[in-house]
C-alpha positions, 0 to 999 in steps of 0.5 A: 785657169784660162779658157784658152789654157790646156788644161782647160780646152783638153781636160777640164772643159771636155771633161765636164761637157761630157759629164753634162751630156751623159750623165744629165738626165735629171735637171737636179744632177745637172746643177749639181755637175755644173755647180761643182764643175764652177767651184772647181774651176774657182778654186783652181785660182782662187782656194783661200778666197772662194771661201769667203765667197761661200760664207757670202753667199750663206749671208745673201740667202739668208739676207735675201729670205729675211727681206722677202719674209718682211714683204707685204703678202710676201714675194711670189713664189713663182714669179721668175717662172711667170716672166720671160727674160725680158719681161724680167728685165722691163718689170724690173725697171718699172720698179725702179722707176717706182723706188723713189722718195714719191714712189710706192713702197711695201709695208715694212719698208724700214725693216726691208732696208735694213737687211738689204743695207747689210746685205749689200754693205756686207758684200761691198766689205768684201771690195773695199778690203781686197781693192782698195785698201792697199789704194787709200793706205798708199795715198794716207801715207802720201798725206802724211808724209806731205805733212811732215808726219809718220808714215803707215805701213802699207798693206799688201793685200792679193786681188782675188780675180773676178772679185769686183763682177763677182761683188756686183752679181751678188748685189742684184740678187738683194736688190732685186728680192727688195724690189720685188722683182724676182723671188728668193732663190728656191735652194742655196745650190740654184743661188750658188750656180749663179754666184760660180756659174764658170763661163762669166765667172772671172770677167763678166758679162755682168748678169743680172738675178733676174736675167738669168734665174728662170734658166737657172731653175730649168737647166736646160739640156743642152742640143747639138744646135747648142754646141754649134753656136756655142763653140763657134763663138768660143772660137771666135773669142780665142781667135780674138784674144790670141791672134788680135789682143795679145799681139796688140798687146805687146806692142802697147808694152812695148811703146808705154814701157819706154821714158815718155821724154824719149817717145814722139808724137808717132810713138805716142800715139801707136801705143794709145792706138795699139790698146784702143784695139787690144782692150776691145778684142781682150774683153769682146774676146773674153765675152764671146767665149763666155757668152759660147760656154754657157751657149754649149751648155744651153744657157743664153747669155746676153751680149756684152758687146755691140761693135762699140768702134762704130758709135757717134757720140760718147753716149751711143759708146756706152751702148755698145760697150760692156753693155752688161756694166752700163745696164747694172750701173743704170738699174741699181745706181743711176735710178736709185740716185734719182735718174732724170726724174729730180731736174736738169742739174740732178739729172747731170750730177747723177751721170757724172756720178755713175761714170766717176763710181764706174772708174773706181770699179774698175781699178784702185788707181788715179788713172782709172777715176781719171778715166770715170770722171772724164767719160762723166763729164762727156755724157754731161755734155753729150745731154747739154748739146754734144750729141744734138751738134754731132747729129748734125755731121755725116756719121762717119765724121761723128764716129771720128770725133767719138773716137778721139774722145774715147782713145783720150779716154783709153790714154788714161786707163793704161797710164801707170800714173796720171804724169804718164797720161799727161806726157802722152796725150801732150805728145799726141797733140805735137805732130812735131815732136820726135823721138829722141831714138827710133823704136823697132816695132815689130812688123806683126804687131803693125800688120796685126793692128791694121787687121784690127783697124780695117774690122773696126771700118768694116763694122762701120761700113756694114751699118750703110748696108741695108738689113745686113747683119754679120751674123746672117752673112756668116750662115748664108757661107756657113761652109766658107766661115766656119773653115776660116774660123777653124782655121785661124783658132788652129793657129791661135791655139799653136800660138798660145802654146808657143808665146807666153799666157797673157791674163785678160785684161779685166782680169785685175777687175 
């Protein structure tokens, strides 16, 4: 089910808002209609694989009370309650700095990581055999037949949606009842919101157990100022993936579909720029509509993006891009694997080794690890010298620079095969080369890509302006931007209708 689907913007999603609404008095009822609102929304597409997930998430609490139990004095009970979010999020990284072969550790620790290793190996069972199996079965069955040796069958196993988000929010609620962060969740049916809560279900933000567990307690009641936040954002990611990313998205089909050999060095680059564009307003667009949903339902989301297009340097992108992923990726594996804290050299690998995991998080395919391990080595370079050199430059050249390396990047995570990447990224370093016969590219997919490039340059020049946030200019013309706003997820909602669904990209994550 799409957000965007009418059976969700016409029944499904009205139908449990009114029921939150009216029929939420008590704090229990509304967990209990906004837990089931979730699995229903779930198994909708996924009715064989959310039972997996429920058996998951029995193992987590019970996982989880296990470590507690085994804790010096135990957790206390109430600490989500006596920490706000971000209170949560900085005790939560003084612990981690603290979880080190020189750090202090509860008593028991031995016992404690046995059941967190289950825990957390458990769950990533789960990845391994619906991502990645189908992946290494393929690239043994290469090995061998390269050797001369029979081959294997390759098994055909269905990626369950939002399987790999879904993975990694399970894991810090271990992780984070390990470190002591935040108690154990006060009932499975508070633990099964987190794990099902449907605005971040299917692709994210990535929320942390610790971020989110005192809203989940509360359950607040949702107001009016709740709705009109919220659902303005939401039509702002509607806006953003009908009107912007699917439009891209066809012209980046159309270009990456055709025999590189037959595509020049304008070709070449419109595809690459056409998914530049369709990636950030697919899965800024799914976030703003999550982050609206939960907003609606009186929950508060944290961002997921920060106009990424505008960043000086590879490092200062990953701030502003899927920050909810770099923040995990930093808490419960760049820390754990030392941090900066065992020298230099370690210092590097573990970055490298952070951004190469991230690649394969992101899909079972060369090109995805392609794409991993080269923003690793740029975040190397960035702490050898790179951002020290770009500093130097006016930001506007540096953010040029930045983007390059990034739209590379991006060459790489929509190549169907490594071959492909290469053959592109040789045409876009050949201003001479031509295509051996013209492609017709739409002219709205072309008028729609330079909407989307003079956002992005917007975004930039907004940072030259002093105190300006996007956020306030639209309230002070309140009456002016909401019009526009409804305006254009009018039109996005009769498009939608007309033009075929296109499933967000992170979708397949």
């Amino acid at each position: 089910m799409l957000f965007y689907e009418p059976l969700f913007l016409f029944l499904f999603g009205p139908a449990v808002y009114l029921l939150y609404l009216f029929f939420g008095e008590v704090r229990a009822r509304r967990a209990v209609i906004l837990f089931a609102a979730s699995v229903v929304f779930y198994a909708w597409s996924e009715p064989v694989f959310i039972l997996l997930v429920f058996a998951s998430v029995g193992l987590d609490l019970y996982v989880g009370q296990k470590i507690a139990a085994l804790s010096v004095g135990g957790v206390i009970p109430d600490a989500s309650h006596k920490r706000s979010v971000r209170e949560s999020r900085l005790a939560s990284e003084a612990v981690i700095a603290l979880d080190s072969p020189s750090g202090l550790r509860p008593a028991g620790n031995d016992m404690r990581k046995l059941w967190l290793a289950l825990g957390v190996v458990a769950n990533l069972a789960i990845l391994v055999y619906y991502k990645y199996t189908g992946f290494l079965a393929l690239n043994v069955d290469a090995l061998l037949k390269a050797l001369t040796l029979p081959g294997i069958n390759i098994p055909q196993i269905a990626l369950p949606i939002g399987v790999s988000f879904i993975v990694f929010e399970k894991i810090t609620y271990l992780v984070d009842v390990y470190r002591g962060v935040t108690a154990p969740a006060r009932s499975s049916l508070l633990y099964g919101l987190y794990v099902f809560f449907f605005p971040k279900l299917l692709a994210g933000p990535i929320i942390k157990y610790h971020d989110i567990a005192r809203q989940f307690e509360a359950m607040p009641h949702a107001d009016v100022d709740d709705f009109i936040v919220g659902f303005s954002r939401f039509m702002l990611g509607v806006v953003k993936k009908l009107l912007f990313a699917d439009t891209l998205a066809s012209g980046a089909d159309l270009i990456f579909a055709h025999d590189v050999s037959s595509l020049g060095f304008a070709e070449a680059w419109a595809g690459v720029l056409f998914f530049t564009f369709q990636i950030y307003f697919d899965f800024s667009g799914y976030s703003d509509m999550a982050i609206g949903l939960a907003r609606m339902f009186g929950f508060r989301l944290l961002e997921n993006f920060n106009m990424p297009y505008v960043a000086t340097s590879i490092t200062d992108f990953w701030r502003r891009w899927h920050i909810s992923l770099t923040s995990w990726i930093r808490e419960y594996l760049y820390f754990p694997l030392g941090g900066n804290r065992r020298g230099e050299a370690r210092t590097y690998l573990n970055l490298w080794i952070c951004f190469f995991a991230s690649g394969i998080w992101h899909g079972a395919a060369w090109t995805y690890i392609a794409w991993g391990a080269y923003n690793g080595v740029f975040l190397v370079l960035d702490r050898l010298f790179l951002v020290n050199r770009l500093q130097r430059l006016p930001d506007w050249l540096s953010n040029i620079i930045a983007m390059v390396i990034v739209i590379v990047g991006w060459t790489f995570f929509r190549a169907t095969s490594l071959s492909q990447a290469g053959a592109l990224l040789a045409l876009m370093a050949t201003p001479w080369a031509h295509a051996s016969a013209p492609i017709a590219i739409p002219e709205e997919y072309i008028v729609v890509a330079l909407v989307a490039g003079a956002i992005c340059v917007a975004q930039r020049l907004s940072l030259y302006v002093k105190d300006f946030n996007w956020g306030s200019a639209a309230q002070r013309y309140a009456l002016a931007s909401n019009s526009a706003l409804s305006m254009l997820f009018l039109a996005a909602l009769a498009k939608g209708l007309a033009d075929p669904f296109k499933p967000f990209i992170y979708f397949r994550f």
